[in-house]
Backbone as CSV, one residue per row, in Angstrom:
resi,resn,N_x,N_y,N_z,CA_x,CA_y,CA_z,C_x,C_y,C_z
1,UNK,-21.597,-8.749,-29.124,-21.310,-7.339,-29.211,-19.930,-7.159,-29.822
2,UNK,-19.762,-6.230,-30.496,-18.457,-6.165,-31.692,-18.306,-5.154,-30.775
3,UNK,-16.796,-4.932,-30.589,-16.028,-3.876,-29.630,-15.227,-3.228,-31.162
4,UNK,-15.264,-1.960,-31.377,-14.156,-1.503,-32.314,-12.389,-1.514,-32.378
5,UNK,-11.954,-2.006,-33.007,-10.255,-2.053,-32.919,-9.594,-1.275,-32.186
6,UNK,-9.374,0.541,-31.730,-8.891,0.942,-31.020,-9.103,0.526,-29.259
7,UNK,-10.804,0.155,-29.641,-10.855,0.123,-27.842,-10.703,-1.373,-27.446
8,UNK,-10.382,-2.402,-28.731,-10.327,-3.810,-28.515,-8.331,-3.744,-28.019
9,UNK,-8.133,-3.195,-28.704,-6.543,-2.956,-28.642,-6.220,-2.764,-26.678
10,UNK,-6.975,-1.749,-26.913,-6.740,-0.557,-25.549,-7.161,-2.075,-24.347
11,UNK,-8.412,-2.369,-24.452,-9.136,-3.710,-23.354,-7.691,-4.492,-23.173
12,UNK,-7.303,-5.073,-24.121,-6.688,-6.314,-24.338,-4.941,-6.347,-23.858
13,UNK,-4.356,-4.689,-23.360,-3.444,-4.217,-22.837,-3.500,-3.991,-21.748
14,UNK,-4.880,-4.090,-21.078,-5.047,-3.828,-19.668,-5.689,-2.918,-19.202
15,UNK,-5.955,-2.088,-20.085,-6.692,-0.724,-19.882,-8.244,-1.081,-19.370
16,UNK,-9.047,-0.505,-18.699,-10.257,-0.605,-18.079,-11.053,0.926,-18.539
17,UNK,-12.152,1.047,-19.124,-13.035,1.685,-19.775,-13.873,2.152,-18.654
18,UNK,-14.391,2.941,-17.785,-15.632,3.295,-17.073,-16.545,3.986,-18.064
19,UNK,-17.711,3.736,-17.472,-18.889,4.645,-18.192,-20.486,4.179,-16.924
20,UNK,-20.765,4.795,-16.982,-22.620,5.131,-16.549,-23.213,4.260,-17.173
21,UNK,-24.315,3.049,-16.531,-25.078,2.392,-17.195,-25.904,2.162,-16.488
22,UNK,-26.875,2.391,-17.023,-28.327,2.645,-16.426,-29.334,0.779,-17.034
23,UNK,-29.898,0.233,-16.098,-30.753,-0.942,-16.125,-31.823,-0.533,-16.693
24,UNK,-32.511,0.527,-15.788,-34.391,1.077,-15.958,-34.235,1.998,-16.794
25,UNK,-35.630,2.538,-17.126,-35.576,3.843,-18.044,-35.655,4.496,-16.752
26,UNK,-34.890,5.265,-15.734,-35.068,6.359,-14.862,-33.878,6.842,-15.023
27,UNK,-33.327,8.018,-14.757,-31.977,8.948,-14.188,-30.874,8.382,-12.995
28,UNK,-31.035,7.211,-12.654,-29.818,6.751,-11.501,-29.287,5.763,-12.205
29,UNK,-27.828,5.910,-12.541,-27.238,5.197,-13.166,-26.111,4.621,-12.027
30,UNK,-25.855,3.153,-12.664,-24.532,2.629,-11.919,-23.292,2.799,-12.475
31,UNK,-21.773,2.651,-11.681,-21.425,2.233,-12.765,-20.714,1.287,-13.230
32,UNK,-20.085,1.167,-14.478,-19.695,0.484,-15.132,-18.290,0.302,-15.901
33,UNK,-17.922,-0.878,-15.859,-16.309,-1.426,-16.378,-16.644,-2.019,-17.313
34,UNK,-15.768,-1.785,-18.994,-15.198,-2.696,-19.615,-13.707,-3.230,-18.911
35,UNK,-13.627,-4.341,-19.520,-11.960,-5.242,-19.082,-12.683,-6.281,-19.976
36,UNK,-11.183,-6.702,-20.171,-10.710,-7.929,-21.252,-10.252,-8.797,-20.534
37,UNK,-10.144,-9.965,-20.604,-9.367,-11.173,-20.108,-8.128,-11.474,-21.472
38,UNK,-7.951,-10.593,-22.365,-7.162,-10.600,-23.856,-7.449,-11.524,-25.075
39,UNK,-8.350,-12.221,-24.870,-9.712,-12.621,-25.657,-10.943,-12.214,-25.894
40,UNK,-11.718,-11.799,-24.735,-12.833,-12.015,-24.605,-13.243,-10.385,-23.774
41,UNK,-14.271,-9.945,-24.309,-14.411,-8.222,-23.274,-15.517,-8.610,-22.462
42,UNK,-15.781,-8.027,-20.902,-16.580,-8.162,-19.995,-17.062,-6.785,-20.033
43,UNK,-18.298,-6.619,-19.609,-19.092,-5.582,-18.876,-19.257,-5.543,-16.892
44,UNK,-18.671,-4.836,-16.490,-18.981,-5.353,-14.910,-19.584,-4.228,-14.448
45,UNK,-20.982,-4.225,-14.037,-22.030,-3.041,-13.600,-21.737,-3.264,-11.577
46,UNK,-22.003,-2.104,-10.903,-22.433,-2.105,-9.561,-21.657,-0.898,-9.071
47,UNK,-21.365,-0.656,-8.035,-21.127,0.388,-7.823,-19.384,1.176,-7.223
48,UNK,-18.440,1.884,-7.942,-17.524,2.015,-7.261,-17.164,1.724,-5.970
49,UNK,-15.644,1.478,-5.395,-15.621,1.631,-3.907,-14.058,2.376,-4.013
50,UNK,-13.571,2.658,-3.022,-12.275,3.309,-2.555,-11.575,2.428,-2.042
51,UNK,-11.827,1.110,-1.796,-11.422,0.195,-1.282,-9.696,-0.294,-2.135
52,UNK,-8.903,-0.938,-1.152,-7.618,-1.146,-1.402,-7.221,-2.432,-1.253
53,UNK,-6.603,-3.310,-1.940,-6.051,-4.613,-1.851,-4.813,-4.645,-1.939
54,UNK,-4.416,-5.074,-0.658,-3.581,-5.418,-0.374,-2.558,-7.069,-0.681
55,UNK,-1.524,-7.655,-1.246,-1.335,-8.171,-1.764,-0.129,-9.233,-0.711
56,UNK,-0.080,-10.131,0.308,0.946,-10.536,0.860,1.769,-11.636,0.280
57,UNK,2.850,-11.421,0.336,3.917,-12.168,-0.699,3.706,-13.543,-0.396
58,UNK,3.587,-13.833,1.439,3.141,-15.162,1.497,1.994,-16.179,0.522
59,UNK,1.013,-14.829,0.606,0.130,-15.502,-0.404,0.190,-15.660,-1.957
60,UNK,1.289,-14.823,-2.317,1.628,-15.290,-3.697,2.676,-16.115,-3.908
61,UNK,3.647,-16.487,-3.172,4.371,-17.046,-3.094,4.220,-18.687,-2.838
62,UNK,3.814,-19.644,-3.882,3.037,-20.644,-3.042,4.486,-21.581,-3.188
63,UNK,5.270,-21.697,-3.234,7.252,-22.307,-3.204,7.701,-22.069,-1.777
């Protein structure tokens, strides 16, 4: 799949794309993420959450 230059630009800075993507031919759609790893673009389908991550320094801190 060829991604066009503005939105290859936009992926590859960090930016994340949502959109509606539907599997079946019916009306309930999931949805859906573009993201880049700054090579390469992903599609990630399923369903939003509100959910929050939390980040502890211990655990990034591996020194």
């Amino acid at each position: 799949m060829r991604i066009r230059k503005p939105y290859s630009a936009d992926l590859n800075s960090g930016k994340i794309y949502y959109f509606v993507f539907n599997y079946r031919a019916d009306y309930e759609g999931d949805d859906a993420f573009l993201i880049s790893n700054g090579t390469d673009v992903f599609a990630i389908t399923g369903m939003k959450s509100d959910s929050r991550i939390y980040w502890s320094s211990k655990i990034m801190n591996k020194s």
